[in-house]
Structure formats: C-alpha cells, structure tokens
N, C-alpha and C positions, 0 to 999 in steps of 0.2 A: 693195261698190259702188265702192268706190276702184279695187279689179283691175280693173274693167270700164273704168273712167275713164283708169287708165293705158294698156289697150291697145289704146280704141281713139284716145289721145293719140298713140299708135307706129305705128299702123294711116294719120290723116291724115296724120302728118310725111311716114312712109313715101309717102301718094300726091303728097305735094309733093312732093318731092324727083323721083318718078319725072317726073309734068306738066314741074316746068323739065326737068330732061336729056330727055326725050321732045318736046318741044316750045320751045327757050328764046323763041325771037322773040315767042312768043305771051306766055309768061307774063311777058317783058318789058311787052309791054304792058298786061297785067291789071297788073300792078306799078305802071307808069306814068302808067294810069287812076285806080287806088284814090288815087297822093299826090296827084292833081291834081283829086278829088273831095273827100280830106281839106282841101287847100290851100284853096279856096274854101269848102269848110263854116269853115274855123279863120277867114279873112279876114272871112266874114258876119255872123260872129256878133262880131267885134271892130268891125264897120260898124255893127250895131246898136247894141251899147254906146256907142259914142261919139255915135250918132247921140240915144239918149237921156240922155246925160250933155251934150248940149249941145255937144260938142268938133266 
C-alpha cells in the first residue's frame, strides 16, 4: 500500500509542477486565492476567540 501511496504522491507532484509551467498566471492565481481564503479562515476564527474571551 505504501508503493501505491508513493506513486501516486509522484504521479500529483508531477501534474503540478506541469499545471504551473503549462499555465503560470493561472496557478498564480489558484495560489493567491487558497492564502487569501486561508488568511480570513486564520483572521475568523482568532475574531471568534476574542470575541468570546471578551477581548
């Protein structure tokens, strides 16, 4: 099971890698999107917290 896990761990790298050089502008963007949907999940939930710590 582990063989299979390693290749197709080599099989995704490999189509990332091809996606940015076949594409960069775009997976800039996929890029750009994902930290700026992380950025605001990380910000909400530290809005929560404080908001039920009172702060």
């Amino acid at each position: 099971m582990s063989r299979v896990k390693k290749i197709l761990g080599w099989v995704l790298l490999a189509f990332v890698i091809y996606a940015i050089v076949k594409s960069p502008t775009q997976a800039a963007d996929i890029a750009k999107t994902s930290y700026n949907i992380l950025a605001q999940g990380v910000t909400s939930i530290f809005a929560f917290f404080n908001a039920l710590l009172g702060r």
